[in-house]
C-alpha positions as CSV (number, residue, x, y, z in Angstrom):
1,X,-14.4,45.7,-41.0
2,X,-10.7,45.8,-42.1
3,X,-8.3,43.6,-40.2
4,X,-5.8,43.9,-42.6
5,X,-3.1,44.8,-39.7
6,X,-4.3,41.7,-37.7
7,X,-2.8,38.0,-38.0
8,X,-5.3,35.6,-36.1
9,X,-4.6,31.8,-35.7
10,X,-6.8,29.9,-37.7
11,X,-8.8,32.8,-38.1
12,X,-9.7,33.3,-34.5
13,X,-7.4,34.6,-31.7
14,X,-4.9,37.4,-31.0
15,X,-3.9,37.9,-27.8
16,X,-3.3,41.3,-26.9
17,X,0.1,41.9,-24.4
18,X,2.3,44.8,-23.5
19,X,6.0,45.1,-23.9
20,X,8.2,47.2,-22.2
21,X,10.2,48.3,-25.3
22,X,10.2,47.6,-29.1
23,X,12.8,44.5,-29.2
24,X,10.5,43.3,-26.4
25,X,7.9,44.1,-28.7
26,X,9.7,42.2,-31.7
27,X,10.5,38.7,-29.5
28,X,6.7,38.6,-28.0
29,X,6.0,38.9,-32.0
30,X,7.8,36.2,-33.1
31,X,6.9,34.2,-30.5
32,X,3.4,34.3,-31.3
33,X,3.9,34.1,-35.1
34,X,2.2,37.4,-35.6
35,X,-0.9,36.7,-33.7
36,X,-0.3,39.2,-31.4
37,X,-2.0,43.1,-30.4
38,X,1.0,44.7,-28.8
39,X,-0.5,47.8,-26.2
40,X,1.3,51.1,-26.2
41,X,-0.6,52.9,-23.4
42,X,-1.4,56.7,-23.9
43,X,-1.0,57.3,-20.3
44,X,2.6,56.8,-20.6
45,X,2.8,60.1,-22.2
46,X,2.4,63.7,-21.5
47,X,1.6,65.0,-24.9
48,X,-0.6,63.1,-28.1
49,X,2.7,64.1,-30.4
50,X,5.0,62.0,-28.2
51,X,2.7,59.2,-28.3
52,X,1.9,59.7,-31.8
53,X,6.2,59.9,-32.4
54,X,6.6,56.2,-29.9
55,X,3.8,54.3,-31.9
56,X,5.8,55.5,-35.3
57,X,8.7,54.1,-34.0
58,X,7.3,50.2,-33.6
59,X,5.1,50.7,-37.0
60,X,7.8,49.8,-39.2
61,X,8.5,46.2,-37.4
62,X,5.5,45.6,-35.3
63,X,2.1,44.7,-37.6
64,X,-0.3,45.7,-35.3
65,X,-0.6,48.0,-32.2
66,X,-3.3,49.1,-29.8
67,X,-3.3,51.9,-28.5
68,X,-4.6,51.1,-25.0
69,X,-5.7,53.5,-21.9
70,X,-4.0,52.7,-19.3
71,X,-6.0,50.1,-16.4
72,X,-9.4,51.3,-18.4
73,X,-8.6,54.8,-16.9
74,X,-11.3,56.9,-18.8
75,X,-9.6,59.8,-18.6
76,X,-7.2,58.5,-21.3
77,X,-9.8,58.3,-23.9
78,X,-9.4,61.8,-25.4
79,X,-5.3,61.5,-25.8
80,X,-5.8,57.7,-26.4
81,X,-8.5,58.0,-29.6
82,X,-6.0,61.1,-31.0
83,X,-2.8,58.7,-31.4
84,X,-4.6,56.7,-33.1
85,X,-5.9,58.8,-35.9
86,X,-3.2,60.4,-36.2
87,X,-1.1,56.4,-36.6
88,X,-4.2,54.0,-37.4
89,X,-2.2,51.5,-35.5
90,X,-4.9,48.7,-36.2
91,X,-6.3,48.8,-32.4
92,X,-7.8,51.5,-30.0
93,X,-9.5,51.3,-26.8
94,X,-12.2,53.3,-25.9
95,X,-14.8,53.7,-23.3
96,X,-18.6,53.1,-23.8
97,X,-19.7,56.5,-24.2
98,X,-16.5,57.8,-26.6
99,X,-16.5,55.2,-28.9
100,X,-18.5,56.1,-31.3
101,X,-16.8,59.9,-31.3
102,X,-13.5,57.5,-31.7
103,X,-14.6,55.9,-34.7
104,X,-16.0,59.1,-36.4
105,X,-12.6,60.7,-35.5
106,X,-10.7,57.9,-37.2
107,X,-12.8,57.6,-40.4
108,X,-12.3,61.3,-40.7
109,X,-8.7,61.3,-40.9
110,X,-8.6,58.7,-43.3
111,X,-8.0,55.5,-41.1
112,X,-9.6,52.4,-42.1
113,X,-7.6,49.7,-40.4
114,X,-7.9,50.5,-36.9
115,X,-10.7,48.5,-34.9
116,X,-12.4,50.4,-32.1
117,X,-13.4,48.3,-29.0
118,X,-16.1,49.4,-26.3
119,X,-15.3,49.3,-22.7
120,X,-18.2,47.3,-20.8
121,X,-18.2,45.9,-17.2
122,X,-19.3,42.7,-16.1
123,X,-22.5,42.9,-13.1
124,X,-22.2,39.4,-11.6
125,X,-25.7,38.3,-12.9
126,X,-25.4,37.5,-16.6
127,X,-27.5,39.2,-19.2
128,X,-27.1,42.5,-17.1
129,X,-24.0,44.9,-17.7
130,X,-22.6,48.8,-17.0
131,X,-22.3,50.9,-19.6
132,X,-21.0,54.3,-17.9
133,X,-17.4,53.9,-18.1
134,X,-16.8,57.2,-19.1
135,X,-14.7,59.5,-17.4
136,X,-17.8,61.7,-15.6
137,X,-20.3,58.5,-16.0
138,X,-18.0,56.0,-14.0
139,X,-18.4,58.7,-11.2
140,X,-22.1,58.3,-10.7
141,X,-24.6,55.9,-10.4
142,X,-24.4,52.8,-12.4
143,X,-26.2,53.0,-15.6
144,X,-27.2,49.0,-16.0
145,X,-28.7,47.7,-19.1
146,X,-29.4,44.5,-20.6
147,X,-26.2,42.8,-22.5
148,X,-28.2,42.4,-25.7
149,X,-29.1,46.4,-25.8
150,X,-25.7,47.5,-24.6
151,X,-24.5,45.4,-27.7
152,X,-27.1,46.5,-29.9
153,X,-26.2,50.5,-29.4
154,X,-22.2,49.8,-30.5
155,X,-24.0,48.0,-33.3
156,X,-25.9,51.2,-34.3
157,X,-23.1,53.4,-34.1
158,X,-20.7,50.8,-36.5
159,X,-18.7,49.7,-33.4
160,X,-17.4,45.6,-33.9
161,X,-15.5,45.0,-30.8
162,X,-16.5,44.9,-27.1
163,X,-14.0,44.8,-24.3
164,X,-15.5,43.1,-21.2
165,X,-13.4,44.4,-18.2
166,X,-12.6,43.4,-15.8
167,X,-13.8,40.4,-15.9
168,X,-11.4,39.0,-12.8
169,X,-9.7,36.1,-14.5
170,X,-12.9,33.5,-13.8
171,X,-14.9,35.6,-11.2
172,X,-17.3,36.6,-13.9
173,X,-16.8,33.4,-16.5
174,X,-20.8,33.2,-16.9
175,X,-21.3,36.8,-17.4
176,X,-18.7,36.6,-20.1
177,X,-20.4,33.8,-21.3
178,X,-23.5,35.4,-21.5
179,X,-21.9,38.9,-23.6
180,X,-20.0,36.1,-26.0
181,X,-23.1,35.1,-26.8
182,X,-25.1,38.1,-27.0
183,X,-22.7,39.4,-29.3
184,X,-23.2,36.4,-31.8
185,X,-26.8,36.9,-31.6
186,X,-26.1,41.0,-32.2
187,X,-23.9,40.5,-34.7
188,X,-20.3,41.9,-33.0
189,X,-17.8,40.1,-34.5
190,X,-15.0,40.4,-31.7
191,X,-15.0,40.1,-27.9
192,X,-12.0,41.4,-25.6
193,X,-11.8,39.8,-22.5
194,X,-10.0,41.8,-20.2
195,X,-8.8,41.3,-16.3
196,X,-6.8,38.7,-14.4
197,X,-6.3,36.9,-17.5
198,X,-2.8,34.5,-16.9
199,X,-1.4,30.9,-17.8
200,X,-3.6,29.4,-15.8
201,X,-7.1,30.7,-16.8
202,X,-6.7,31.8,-20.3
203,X,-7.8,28.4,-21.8
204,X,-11.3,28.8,-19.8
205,X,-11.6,32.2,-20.9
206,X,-11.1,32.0,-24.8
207,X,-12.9,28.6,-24.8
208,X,-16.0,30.0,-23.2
209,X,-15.9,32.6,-26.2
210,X,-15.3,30.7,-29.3
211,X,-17.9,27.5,-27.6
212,X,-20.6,31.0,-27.6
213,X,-19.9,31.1,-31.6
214,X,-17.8,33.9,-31.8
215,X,-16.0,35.1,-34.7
216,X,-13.0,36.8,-33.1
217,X,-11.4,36.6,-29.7
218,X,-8.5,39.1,-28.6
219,X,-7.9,38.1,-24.7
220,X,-5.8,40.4,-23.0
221,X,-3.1,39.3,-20.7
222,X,-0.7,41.9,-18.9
223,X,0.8,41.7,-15.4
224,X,0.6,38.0,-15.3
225,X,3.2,37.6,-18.5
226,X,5.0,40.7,-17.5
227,X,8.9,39.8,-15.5
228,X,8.2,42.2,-12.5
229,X,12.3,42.4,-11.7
230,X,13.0,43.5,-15.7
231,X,9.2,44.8,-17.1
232,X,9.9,42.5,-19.8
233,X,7.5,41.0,-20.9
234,X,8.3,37.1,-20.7
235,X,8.4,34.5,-23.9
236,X,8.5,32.0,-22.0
237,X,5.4,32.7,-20.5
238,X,3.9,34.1,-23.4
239,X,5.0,30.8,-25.4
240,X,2.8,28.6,-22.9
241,X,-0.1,31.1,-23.2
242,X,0.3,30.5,-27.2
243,X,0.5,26.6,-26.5
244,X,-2.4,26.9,-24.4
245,X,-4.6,28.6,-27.0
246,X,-3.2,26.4,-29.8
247,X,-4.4,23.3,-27.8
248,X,-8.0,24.5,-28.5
249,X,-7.9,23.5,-32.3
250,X,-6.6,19.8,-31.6
């Protein structure tokens, strides 16, 4: 696993947060010290070569970018995993089913810095999750397995990251919990919690995670740092989330 893109502090967290443009981008940075993901959403474009020519443009000041779907929407994972080979901007999000094509894509063209997480959803009784977040899976019946097999099929195809959305801020703090731990046990290096995540909660959240034995924890935190009058998205906010997370290690 090469993280050579990724700053954690002390070796642990990265918070992954959106920004509406690239000086945006470069405060939210600084703010953080370079423990930051920042998301670029593929959605926001109509063609892979203009996402592909707006991820070049924050490469050369921003250390590490996500490429990100857009809300989970699976339909993005086709134009989101094809930005990233074509940038290996050190972060993609993928579905369950299409991660494994992801990675294979990426190693393919060469890329050996980008991590690729796998979307997973939360069932409200821990130990249990859904798998078929794919754009035609999500549309039928729930395909529910047990956290620790779930886990163990990303670690057959080489995956290292799961995403656990949407977790609703606290709503489903047990059934993270439960993955956290599962992926310790697996051996999955790096959670993403993902959902509802804000000021107030993210403590909880990133606790919960590292307490399970973790290695890595990216939280992801997106309206609820986000100014809705400007888009920006907020330092001052994001410097409380960052005192928050620092208050963990005293």
């Amino acid at each position: 696993m090469n993280l050579k893109k990724f700053s954690f502090y002390k070796n642990k967290v990265a918070v992954n947060l959106l920004a509406r443009d690239l000086e945006n981008a470069k405060e939210v940075q600084e703010v953080l010290d370079g423990h930051v993901v920042i998301g670029i959403l593929s959605k926001n474009f109509k063609t892979v070569e203009e996402g592909v020519g707006y991820v070049k443009t924050y490469q050369k000041d921003i250390n590490t970018i996500s490429i990100g779907l857009g809300d989970g929407d699976p339909n993005q994972w086709k134009m989101a995993a094809e930005i990233a080979a074509e940038t290996d901007p050190g972060h993609v999000n993928q579905v369950f089913p299409t991660a494994a094509f992801t990675l294979g894509l990426l190693e393919g063209k060469g890329c050996k810095s980008t991590v690729v997480n796998a979307l997973i959803r939360p069932t409200g009784e821990p130990g249990k999750v859904i798998i078929s977040t794919g754009s035609s899976s999500s549309q039928m019946e729930e395909a529910v397995v047990s956290s620790k097999v779930a886990l163990g099929m990303l670690k057959d195809a080489g995956l290292m990251s799961v995403k656990f959305f949407n977790i609703g801020g606290l709503k489903y703090i047990d059934d993270l919990k439960n993955i956290a731990k599962t992926a310790v046990q697996v051996g999955i290096p790096i959670i993403e919690p993902t959902g509802g995540i804000s000021l107030v909660n993210i403590k909880s959240i990133v606790k919960v995670c590292l307490d399970a034995g973790i290695e890595i924890v990216i939280p992801h935190v997106y309206s609820s740092a986000i100014d809705e009058k400007t888009g920006l998205t907020n330092p001052i906010i994001v410097k409380k989330i960052y005192d928050e997370i620092q208050s963990l290690f005293k």
